[in-house]
N, C-alpha and C positions, 0 to 999 in steps of 0.2 A: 682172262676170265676172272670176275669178283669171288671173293671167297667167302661161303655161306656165314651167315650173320646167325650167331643164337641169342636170344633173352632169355633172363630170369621168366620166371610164371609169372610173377607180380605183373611184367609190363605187357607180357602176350597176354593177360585177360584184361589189359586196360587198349589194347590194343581191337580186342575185340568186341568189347563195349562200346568202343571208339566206329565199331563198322569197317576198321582200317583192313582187319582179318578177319578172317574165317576159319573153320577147323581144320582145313590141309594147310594154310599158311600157320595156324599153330601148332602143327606134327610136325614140320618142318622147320620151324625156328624155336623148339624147344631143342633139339640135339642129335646128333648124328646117329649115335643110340637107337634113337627112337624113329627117324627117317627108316632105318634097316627093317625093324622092329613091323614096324607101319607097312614095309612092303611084302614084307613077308607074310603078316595077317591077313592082308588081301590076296595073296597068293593061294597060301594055305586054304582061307574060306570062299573064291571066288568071286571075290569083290573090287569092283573096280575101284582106280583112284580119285577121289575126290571128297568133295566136305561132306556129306554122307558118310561116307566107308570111315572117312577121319573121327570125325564125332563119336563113331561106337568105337573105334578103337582106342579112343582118348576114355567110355566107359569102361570098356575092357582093360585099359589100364589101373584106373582109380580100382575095379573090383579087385585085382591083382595086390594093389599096395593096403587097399581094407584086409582083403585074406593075410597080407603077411605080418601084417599088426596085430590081429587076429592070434595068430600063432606065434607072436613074439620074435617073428622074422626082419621086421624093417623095426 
């Protein structure tokens, strides 16, 4: 079995510019972190997997690191 491949952001949003990926191919090759991360928010909110449920978890993310900037957390 291959072993998962991560990128930088840089190349996953040139990758999806490119149409090569999608937003579950970029939940998934940002980091293993965030693969857990990702199943567990579709668990938790009853959302299937796919590039939909990825896309808002990818906002759900970005509001998370806004909020922790916000309060001097990240």
């Amino acid at each position: 079995m291959s072993e998962q491949k991560y990128y930088p952001e840089d190349i996953l949003v040139e990758k999806m510019e490119n149409g090569e990926y999608g937003w579950l191919d970029y939940v998934n090759h940002y980091s293993a972190e965030w693969q857990e991360e990702y199943s567990n928010y579709c668990e938790e909110n009853g959302l299937s997997i796919g590039n939909e449920s990825a896309a808002e978890f990818v906002r759900h993310k970005d509001a998370e690191l806004e909020s922790a900037m916000e309060n001097g957390e990240a």
